[in-house]
C-alpha positions in Angstrom: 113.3 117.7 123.7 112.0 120.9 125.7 108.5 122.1 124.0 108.8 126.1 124.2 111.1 128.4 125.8 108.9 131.0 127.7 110.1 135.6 128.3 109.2 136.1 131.7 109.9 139.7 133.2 112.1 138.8 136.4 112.2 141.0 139.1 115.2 141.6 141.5 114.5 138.8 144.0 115.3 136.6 140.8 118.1 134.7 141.0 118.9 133.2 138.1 120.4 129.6 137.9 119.9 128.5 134.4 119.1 130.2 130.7 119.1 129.8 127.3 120.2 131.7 124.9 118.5 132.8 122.4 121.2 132.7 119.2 120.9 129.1 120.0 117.8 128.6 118.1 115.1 130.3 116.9 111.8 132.0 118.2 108.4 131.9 117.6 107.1 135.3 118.0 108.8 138.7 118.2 110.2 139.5 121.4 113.6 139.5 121.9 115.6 139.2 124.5 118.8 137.0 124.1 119.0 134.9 127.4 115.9 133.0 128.4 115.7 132.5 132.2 114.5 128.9 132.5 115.5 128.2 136.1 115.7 130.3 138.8 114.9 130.8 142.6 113.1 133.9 144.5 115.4 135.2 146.9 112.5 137.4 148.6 110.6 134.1 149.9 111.1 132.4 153.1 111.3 128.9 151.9 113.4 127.4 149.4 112.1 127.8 145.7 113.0 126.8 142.5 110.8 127.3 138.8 111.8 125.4 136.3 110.2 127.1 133.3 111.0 124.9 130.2 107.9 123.7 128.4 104.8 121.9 129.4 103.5 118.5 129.1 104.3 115.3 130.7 106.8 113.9 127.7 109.2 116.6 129.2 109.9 113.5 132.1 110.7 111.3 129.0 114.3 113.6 128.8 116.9 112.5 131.3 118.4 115.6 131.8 115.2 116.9 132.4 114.4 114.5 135.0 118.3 115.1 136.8 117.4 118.5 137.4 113.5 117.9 138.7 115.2 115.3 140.8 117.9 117.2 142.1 115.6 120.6 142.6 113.2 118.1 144.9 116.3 117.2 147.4 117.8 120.9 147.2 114.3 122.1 148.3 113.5 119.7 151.0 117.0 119.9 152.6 117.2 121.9 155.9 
């Protein structure tokens, strides 16, 4: 179960690898925006990147899926 779904303002170094929709549940407060970005990368930096902006708290490592993609954005990062 993800906590919150965050609206960031992404820039063009952004590149998106993941979002949510937002006709897919509903939102606390009154921005909209229709896709969430939730996972993405920063092109601009010179090394490998990933935010994973889905919630906070540690119970988030208590969904498997969750843990999948932590796991496998670890090994993409450290790989040469």
């Amino acid at each position: 179960q993800i906590t919150s779904w965050y609206s960031p303002r992404l820039n063009k170094d952004i590149q998106v690898l993941a979002s949510v929709d937002e006709k897919s549940y509903t939102p606390n407060g009154t921005v909209k925006m229709g896709d969430h970005p939730v996972v993405w990368t920063n092109k601009s930096k010179k090394a490998k990147n990933i935010y994973i902006f889905m919630g906070h708290g540690p119970e988030l490592f208590n969904n498997t899926a969750y843990t999948q993609l932590f796991r496998n954005a670890l090994f993409w990062t450290a790989k040469p």
